[in-house]
Structure formats: C-alpha cells, structure tokens
C-alpha positions, 0 to 999 in steps of 0.5 A: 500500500502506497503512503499519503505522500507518495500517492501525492508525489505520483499525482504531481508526476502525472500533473507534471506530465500531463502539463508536458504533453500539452505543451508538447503537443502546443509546440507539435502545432506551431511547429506545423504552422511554421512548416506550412508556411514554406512552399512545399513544407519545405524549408531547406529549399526556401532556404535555398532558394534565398541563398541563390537570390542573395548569391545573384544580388552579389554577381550583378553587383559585382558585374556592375562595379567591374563596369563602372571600373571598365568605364571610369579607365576608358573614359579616363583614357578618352580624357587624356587623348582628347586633352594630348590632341588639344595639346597637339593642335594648339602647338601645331598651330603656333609653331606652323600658323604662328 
C-alpha cells in the first residue's frame, strides 16, 4: 500500500506530465504552422532558394562595379587623348600658323 505522500508525489508526476504533453503537443502545432508556411513544407529549399537570390544580388553587383571600373579607365583614357590632341593642335598651330 502506497503512503499519503507518495500517492501525492505520483499525482504531481502525472500533473507534471500531463502539463508536458500539452505543451508538447502546443509546440507539435506551431511547429506545423511554421512548416506550412514554406512552399512545399519545405524549408531547406526556401532556404535555398534565398541563398541563390542573395548569391545573384552579389554577381550583378559585382558585374556592375567591374563596369563602372571598365568605364571610369576608358573614359579616363578618352580624357587624356582628347586633352594630348588639344595639346597637339594648339602647338601645331603656333609653331606652323604662328
């Protein structure tokens, strides 16, 4: 025959458990919410499918920094020709048209 206390220290167990099952089950609940929240149930593939977005954002931008690079070099170039053959014309003309 089980004592007072132990009867009362079974019946806490079993409240404690039966408190653990609900919340177990709470957490099973929004754990399938979240889930559904993914395409498909799937979060690694959204997951993925982010990674693949975020890594094409990091190409585009890098293929336009190295244009604007590209640009900034030519166009520096273009400037310093167009000032040579300024330099060019203007010294042509004082020695040859005085």
């Amino acid at each position: 025959m089980l004592s007072d206390e132990e009867k009362a220290l079974i019946k806490d167990l079993s409240d404690q458990i039966s408190a653990m099952r609900g919340e177990l089950a709470d957490n099973t609940r929004k754990t399938d919410q979240i889930l559904k929240g993914f395409p498909q149930g799937d979060p690694d593939g959204h997951r993925r499918y982010h990674e693949e977005v975020i890594q094409k954002m990091a190409d585009n931008r890098k293929l336009r920094q190295d244009l604007i690079t590209h640009l900034a070099k030519t166009g520096s170039w273009l400037a310093f020709a167009g000032v040579v053959t300024i330099l060019f014309k203007y010294f042509k003309a004082q020695i040859l048209g005085g």
